[in-house]
C-alpha positions in Angstrom: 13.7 8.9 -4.1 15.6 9.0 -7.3 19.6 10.5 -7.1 19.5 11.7 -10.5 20.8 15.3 -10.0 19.4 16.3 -13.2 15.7 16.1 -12.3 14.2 18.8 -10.5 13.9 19.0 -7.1 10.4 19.2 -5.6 9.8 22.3 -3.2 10.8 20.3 -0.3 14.0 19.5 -1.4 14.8 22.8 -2.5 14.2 23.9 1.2 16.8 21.2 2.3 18.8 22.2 -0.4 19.2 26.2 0.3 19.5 25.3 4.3 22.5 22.7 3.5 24.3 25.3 1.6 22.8 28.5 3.0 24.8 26.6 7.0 21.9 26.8 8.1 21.3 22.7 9.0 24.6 21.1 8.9 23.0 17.5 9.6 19.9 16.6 8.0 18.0 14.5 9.6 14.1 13.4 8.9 11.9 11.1 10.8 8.6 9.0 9.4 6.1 9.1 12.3 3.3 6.5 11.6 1.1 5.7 14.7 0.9 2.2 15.3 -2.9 2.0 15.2 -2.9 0.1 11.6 -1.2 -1.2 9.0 0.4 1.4 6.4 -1.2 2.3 2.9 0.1 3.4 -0.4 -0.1 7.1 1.3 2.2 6.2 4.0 4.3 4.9 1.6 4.8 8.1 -0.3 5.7 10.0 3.6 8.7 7.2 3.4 9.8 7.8 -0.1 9.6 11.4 0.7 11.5 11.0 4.1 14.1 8.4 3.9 14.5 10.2 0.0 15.1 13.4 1.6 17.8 11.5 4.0 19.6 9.8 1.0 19.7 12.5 -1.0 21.5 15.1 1.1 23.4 12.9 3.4 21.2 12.7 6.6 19.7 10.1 8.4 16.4 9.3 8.8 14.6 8.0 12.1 11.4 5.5 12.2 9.2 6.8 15.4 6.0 5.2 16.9 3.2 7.9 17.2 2.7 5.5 20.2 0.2 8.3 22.7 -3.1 6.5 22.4 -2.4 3.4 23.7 -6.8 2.2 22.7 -6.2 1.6 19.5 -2.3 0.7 19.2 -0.7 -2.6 19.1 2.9 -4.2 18.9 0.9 -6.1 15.5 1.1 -2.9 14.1 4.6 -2.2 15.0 5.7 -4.8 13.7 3.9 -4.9 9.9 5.4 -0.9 10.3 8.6 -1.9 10.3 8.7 -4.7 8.0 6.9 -2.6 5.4 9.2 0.4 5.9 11.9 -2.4 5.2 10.5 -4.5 2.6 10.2 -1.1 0.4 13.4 -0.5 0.6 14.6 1.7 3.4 16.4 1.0 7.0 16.0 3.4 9.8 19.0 5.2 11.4 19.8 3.5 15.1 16.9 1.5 17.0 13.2 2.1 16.3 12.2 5.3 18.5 8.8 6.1 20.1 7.1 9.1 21.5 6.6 7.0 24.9 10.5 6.8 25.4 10.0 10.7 26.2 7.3 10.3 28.2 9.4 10.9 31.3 10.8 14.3 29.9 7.1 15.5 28.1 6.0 14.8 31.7 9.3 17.4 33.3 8.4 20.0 30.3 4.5 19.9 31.2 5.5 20.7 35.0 7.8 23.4 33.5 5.1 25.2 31.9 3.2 24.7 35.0 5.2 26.6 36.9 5.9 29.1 34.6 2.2 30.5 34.3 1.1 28.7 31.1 -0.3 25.4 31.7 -3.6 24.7 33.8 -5.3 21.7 35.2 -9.3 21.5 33.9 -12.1 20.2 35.0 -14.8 21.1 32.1 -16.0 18.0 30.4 -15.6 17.1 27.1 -18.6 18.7 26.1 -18.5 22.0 28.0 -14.7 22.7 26.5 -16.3 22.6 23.2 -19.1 24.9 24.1 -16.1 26.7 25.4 -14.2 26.7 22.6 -16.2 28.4 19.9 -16.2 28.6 16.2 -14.7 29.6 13.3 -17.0 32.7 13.4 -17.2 32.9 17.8 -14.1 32.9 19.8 -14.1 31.3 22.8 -14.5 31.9 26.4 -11.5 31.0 28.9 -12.1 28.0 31.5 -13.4 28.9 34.6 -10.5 27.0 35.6 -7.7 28.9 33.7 -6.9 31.0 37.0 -5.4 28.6 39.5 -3.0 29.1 41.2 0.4 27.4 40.1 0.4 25.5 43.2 -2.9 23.8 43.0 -2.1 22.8 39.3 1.2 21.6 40.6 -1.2 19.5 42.7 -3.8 18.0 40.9 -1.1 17.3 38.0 0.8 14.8 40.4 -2.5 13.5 41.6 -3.6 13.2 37.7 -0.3 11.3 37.1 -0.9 9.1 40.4 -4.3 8.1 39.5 -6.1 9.8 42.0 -8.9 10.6 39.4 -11.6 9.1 37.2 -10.7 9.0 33.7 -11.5 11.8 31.7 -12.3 14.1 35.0 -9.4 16.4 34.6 -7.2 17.7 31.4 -3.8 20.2 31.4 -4.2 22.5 29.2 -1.8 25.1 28.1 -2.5 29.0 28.2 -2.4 30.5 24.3 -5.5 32.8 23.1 -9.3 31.9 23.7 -9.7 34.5 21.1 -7.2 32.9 18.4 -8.5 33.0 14.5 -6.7 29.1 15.0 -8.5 27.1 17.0 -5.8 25.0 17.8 -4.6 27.2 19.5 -7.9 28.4 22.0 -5.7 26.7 25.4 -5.7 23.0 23.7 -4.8 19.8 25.9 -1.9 18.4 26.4 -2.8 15.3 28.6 -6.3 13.4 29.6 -6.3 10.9 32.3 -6.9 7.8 30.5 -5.9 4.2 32.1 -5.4 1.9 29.3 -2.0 -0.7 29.3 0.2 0.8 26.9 2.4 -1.5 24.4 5.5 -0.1 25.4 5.5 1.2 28.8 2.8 -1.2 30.5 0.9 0.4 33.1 3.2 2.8 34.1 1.2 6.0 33.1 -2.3 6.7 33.5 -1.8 10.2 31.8 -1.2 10.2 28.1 0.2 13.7 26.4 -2.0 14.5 22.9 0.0 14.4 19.6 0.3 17.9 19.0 2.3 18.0 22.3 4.3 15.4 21.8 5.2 15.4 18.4 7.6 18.6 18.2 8.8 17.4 21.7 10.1 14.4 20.0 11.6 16.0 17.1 13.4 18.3 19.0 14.7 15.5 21.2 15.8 13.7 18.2 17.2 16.7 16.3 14.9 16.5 13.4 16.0 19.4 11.0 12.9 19.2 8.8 9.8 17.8 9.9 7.7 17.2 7.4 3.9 16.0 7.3 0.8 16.1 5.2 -1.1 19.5 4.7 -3.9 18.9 7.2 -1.4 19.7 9.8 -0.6 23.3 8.3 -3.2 24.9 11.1 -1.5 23.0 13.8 2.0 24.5 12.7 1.6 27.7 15.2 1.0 25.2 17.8 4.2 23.1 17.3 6.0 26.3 16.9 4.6 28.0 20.2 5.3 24.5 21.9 8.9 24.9 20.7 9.5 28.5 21.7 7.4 27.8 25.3 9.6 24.6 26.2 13.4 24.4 26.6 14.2 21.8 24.1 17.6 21.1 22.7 16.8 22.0 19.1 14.7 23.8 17.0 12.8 21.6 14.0 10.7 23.4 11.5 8.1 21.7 10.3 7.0 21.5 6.6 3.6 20.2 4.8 2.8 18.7 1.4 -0.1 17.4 -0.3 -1.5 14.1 1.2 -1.6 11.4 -1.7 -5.2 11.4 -2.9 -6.3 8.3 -5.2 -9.1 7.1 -6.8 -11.4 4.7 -6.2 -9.6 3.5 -2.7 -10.2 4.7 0.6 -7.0 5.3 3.0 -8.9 6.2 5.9 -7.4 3.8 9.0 -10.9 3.5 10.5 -12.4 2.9 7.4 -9.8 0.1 6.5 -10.1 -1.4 9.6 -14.1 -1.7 9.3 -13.0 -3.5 6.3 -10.8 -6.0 8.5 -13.6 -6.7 11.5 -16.4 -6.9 9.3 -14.4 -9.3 7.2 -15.1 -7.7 4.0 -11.8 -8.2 3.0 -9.4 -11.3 4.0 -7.2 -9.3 6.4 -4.8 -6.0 6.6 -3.3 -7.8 3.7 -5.8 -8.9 1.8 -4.4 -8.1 -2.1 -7.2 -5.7 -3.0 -6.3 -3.7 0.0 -4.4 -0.5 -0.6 -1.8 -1.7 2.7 1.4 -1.9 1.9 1.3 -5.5 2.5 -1.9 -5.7 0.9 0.0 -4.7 -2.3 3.2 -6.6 -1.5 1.2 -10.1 -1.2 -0.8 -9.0 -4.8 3.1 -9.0 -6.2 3.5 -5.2 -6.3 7.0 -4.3 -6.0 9.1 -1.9 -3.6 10.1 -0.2 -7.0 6.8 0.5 -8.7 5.4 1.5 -5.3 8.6 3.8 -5.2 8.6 5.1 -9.0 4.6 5.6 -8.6 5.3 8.4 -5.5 7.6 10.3 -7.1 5.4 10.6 -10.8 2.8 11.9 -8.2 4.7 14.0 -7.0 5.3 16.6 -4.2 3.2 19.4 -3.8 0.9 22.4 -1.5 -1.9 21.7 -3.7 -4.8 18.9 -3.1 -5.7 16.3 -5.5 -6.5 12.8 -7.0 -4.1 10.5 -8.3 -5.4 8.5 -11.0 -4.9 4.5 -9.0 -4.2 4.0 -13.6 -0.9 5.5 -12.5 0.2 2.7 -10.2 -1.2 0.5 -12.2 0.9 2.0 -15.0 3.9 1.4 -12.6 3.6 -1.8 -12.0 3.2 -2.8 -15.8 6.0 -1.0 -16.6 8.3 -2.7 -13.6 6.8 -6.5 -14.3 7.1 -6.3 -17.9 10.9 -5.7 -17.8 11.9 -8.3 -14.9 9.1 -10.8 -14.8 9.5 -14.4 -16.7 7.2 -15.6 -18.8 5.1 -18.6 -18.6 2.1 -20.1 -20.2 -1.2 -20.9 -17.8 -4.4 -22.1 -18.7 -7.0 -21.0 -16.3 -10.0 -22.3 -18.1 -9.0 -26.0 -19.5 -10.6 -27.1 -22.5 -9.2 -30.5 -23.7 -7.6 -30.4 -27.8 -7.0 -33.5 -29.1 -4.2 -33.6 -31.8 -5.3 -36.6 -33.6 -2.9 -36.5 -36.4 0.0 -36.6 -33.6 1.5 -39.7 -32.5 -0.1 -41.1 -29.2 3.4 -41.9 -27.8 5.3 -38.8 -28.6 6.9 -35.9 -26.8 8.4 -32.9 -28.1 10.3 -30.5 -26.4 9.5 -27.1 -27.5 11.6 -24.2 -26.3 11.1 -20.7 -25.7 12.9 -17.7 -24.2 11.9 -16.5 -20.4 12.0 -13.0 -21.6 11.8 -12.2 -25.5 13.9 -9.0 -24.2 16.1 -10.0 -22.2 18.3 -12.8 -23.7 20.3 -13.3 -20.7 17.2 -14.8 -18.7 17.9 -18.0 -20.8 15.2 -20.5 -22.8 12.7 -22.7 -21.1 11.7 -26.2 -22.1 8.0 -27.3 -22.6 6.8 -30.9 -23.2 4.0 -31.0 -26.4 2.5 -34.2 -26.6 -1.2 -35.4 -28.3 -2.8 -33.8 -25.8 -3.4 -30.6 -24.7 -5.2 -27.9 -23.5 -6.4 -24.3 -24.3 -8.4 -21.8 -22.7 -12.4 -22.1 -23.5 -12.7 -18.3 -24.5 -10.1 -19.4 -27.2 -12.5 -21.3 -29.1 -15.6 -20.9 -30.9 -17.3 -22.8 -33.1 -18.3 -20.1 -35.6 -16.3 -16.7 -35.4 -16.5 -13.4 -37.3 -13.3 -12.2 -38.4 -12.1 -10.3 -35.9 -12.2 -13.4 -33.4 -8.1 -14.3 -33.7 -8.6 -17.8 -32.7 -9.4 -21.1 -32.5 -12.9 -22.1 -35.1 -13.9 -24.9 -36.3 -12.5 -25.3 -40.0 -9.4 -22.5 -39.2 -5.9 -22.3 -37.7 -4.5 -20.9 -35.2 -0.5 -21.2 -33.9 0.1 -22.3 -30.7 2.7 -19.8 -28.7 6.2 -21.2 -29.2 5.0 -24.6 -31.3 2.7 -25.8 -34.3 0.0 -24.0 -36.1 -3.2 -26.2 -35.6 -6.7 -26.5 -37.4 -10.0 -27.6 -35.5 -12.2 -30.2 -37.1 -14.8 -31.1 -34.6 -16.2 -29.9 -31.2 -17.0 -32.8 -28.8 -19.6 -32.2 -26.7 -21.5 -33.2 -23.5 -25.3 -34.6 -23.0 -25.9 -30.8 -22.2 -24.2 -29.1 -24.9 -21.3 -28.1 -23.6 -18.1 -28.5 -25.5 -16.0 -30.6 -23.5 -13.2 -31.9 -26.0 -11.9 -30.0 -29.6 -10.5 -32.7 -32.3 -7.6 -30.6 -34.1 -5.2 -31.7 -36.6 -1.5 -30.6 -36.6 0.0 -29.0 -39.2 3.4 -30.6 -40.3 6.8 -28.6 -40.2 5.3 -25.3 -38.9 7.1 -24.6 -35.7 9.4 -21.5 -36.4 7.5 -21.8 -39.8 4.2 -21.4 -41.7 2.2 -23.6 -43.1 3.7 -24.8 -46.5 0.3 -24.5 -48.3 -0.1 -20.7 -47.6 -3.1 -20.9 -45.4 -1.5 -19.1 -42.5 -3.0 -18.8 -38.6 -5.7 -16.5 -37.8 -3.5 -15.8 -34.8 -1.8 -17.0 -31.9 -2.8 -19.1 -28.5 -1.3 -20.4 -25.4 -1.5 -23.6 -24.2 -0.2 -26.9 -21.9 0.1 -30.2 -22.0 -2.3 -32.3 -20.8 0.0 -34.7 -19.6 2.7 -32.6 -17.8 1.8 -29.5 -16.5 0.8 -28.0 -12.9 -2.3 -28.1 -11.2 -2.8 -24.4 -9.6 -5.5 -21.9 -8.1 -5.7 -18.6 -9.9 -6.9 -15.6 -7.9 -8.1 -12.2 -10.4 -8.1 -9.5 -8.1 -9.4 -6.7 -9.6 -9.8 -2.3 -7.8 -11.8 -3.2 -4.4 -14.2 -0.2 -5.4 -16.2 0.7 -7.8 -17.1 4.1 -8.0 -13.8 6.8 -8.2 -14.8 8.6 -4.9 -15.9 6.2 -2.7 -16.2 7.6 0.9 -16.6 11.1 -1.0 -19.5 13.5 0.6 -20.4 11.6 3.2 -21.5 8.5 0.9 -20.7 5.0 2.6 -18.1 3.2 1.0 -19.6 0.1 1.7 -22.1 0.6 -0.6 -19.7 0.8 -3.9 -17.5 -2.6 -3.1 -16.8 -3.7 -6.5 -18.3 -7.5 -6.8 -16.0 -8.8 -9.2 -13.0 -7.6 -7.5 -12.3 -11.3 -7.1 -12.7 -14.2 -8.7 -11.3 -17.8 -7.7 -10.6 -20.0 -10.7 -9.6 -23.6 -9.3 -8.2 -26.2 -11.7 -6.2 -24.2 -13.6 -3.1 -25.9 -15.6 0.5 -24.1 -15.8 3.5 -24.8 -17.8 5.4 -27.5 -15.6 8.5 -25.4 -15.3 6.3 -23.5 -12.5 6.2 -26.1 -10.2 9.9 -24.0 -9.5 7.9 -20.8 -8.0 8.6 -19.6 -5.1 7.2 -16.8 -2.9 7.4 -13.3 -4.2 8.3 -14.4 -7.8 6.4 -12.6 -10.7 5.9 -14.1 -13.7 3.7 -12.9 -17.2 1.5 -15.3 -17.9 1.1 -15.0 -21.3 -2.1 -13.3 -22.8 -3.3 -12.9 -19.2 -1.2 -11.0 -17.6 1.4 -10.8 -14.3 1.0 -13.3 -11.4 2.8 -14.0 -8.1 2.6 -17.0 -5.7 0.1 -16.2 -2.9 2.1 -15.9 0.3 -0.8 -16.9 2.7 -2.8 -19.8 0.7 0.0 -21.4 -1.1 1.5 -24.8 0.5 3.7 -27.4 -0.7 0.9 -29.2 -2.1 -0.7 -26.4 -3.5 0.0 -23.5 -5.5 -1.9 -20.2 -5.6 -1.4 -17.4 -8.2 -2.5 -13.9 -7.4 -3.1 -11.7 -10.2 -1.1 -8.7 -10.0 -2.6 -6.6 -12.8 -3.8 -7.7 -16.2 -1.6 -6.8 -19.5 -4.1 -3.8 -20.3 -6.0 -0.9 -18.1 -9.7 -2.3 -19.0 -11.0 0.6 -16.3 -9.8 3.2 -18.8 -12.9 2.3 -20.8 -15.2 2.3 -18.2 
């Protein structure tokens, strides 16, 4: 989150703000509570700008805590790609990595306390009969037949809950509110199932698991959270952290406070819908690059500071909504275009022959890493008879706003001689395989002496010394802007050009110096990073970060 006093402060802040001066929270302190059921997307990622930003901003400290009560679907995978994201964009917790389970001991001494004081009950209606039970938005409830034992019988058949003396599922605690609430979170919800499953942290130690609304104010007010804040689908479960809160006698009192979820189009950012992408292997992992993970978009070569800058143009708001993904895309541009180096990569070779250029020769041409930045230094590139262009930069008959290589027309080679095509070579098929080009004399840094100036300019490599490489264009995952949207299935609306594997591709030889994580421009094609998972020693594999242009703007 930026420091720059002189922006605005979102509503949130201003909260923190008038509480800090107001003496009303004297120690800020904020917590990011992911459950370890996944890896994080691009939403989570704006929960940490917003609650480490919070932290930095005014002082405080912030905490990293495991959601860890469902032990099914968690695993120490997950906390692990947690905390490296939470890391890698920037951020470090305050103190050791917390989770709900290291207060499983206490939830389990504050559930007997509001046993015995008249407002917690042991259940036996199934699933299905509590939500008969429970009525609707338009029919309150009815209270379990089971709401009126005795506090010594629920003492009971709590221990024998915890001890494993039932089936799974058989028996719930639920807490005494109003059957005839308006909030249905608040028609006697449970606070524990019986549910034997091994549990990351704590083994099989428990065969009771508290639900998140219980546990999650329990924690904060262990922790001394002084502003809790979450995403706006928890707004109807605020009474029940508060009554939870005023019920229990924790050592503090957190508030908690909502915002807008982060919205975008065409992605999905539902966990289960992500992780059908995983097992079904419609994607190449958690961080496959097309993947709106936060490693998804850290092995495509996004970087912690577009990520960052994109959640704070979104903004923080009460009010629902789409974020244009043209926005983080936007971000990114704007990041790799000031720090990346350049480079020249051919990803479709077609061989030019410069027969006018001495077979033996090779000339050194230079070029700066960054036209803008000076300081990043010149890099050297060998030109020889040889070399090679991309086919779309050919044709052999061109209209005039085709700004490159015809036969019988020039064209200037980035950083080195204006050329002129004379004949296409081709195959028994037809296919061009060679161009025969002549080199104009005294034109690098210069135009031609005769006045017949280049059409435009191209990139190329030497055939001779350059680097072999894989080129990966990822492109959006989806093609439709609403995906998942109405009850659709997303599956259906996988974009099928949202990557293409170019092999044989020829770089500039200075990047046989890349290493993983560096970003360069390729020029004319756009930014590229080293692939993290398929390059080797022996191998190098791009992935394309964005292109230089938003072409979905069109579409």
């Amino acid at each position: 989150m930026s420091e720059e006093t002189s922006k605005p402060l979102n509503f949130i802040e201003r909260i923190v703000k008038e509480d800090v001066e107001s003496g009303k929270i004297t120690n800020v302190r904020t917590r990011f509570p992911p459950e370890p059921n996944g890896y994080l997307h691009i939403g989570h990622a704006k929960s940490i700008w917003l609650n480490f930003g919070l932290a930095q901003k005014f002082g405080g400290k912030c905490n990293l805590r495991m959601d860890d009560t469902n032990p099914e679907k968690e695993d120490e995978e997950y906390v692990e790609s947690i905390k490296a994201d939470v890391q890698w964009l920037g951020y470090q917790w305050d103190g050791d990595v917390h989770y709900a389970s290291d207060y499983f001991d206490q939830l389990y001494d504050w559930a007997v306390y509001l046993i015995k004081a008249g407002k917690a009950f042991v259940c036996d209606l199934t699933a299905d009969e509590m939500r008969a039970y429970r009525g609707t938005l338009t029919e309150t409830g009815k209270e379990s037949p089971f709401r009126t034992r005795s506090i010594e019988e629920n003492l009971e058949l709590f221990t024998q809950m915890r001890d494993g003396a039932f089936p799974d599922g058989s028996r719930t605690l639920r807490v005494k509110i109003d059957m005839a609430s308006s909030n249905i979170n608040l028609r006697d919800p449970v606070i524990y199932r019986i549910k034997r499953a091994t549990h990351h942290q704590t083994g099989d130690k428990w065969c009771i698991y508290p639900s998140y609304d219980y546990a999650h104010g329990q924690s904060d007010a262990i922790e001394g959270i002084s502003h809790s804040v979450c995403t706006l689908e928890f707004e109807v479960h605020r009474p029940l952290y508060d009554w939870f809160i005023d019920n229990i006698p924790v050592p503090a009192q957190p508030h908690q406070y909502e915002f807008s979820r982060l919205n975008i189009n065409y992605t999905v950012t539902s966990k289960r819908k992500l992780k059908q992408l995983v097992d079904e292997k419609h994607v190449d992992g958690w961080n496959d690059p097309r993947m709106p993970t936060v490693s998804g978009l850290r092995r495509r070569g996004f970087t912690p500071k577009a990520i960052n800058d994109f959640c704070e143009m979104a903004g923080v708001t009460k009010v629902e909504g789409v974020v244009d993904l043209g926005m983080l895309e936007f971000a990114i541009r704007e990041d790799l275009n000031n720090i990346s180096p350049r480079a020249m990569c051919v990803l479709r070779p077609l061989k030019v022959t410069l027969t006018n250029y001495p077979e033996d020769q090779v000339e050194i041409m230079t070029a700066h890493v960054h036209p803008q930045n000076e300081a990043m230094g010149t890099r050297e590139m060998p030109f020889c008879r040889e070399i090679l262009i991309d086919q779309d930069d050919f044709r052999e008959e061109a209209n005039k706003q085709y700004k490159r290589l015809v036969l019988g027309k020039r064209v200037r080679l980035r950083n080195s001689y204006v050329i002129e095509a004379d004949e296409a070579v081709k195959d028994a098929d037809g296919n061009i395989i060679e161009i025969r080009a002549r080199v104009i004399e005294d034109t690098v840094g210069k135009d031609p002496a005769d006045g017949v100036k280049a059409k435009g300019v191209i990139h190329w490599v030497s055939a001779r010394n350059n680097v072999d490489c894989e080129v990966r264009l990822y492109d959006r995952l989806f093609s439709d802007p609403a995906p998942d949207a109405g009850g659709k299935n997303f599956l259906e609306f996988m974009n099928p050009h949202s990557l293409e594997i170019l092999n044989g591709c020829k770089g500039e030889i200075g990047l046989v110096q890349a290493t993983l994580e560096d970003r360069y421009q390729f020029e004319r094609e756009g930014y590229f990073v080293l692939d993290s998972k398929y390059s080797a020693a022996d191998k190098l594999v791009f992935n394309r970060v964005i292109g230089l242009r938003d072409t979905w703007e069109k579409k």
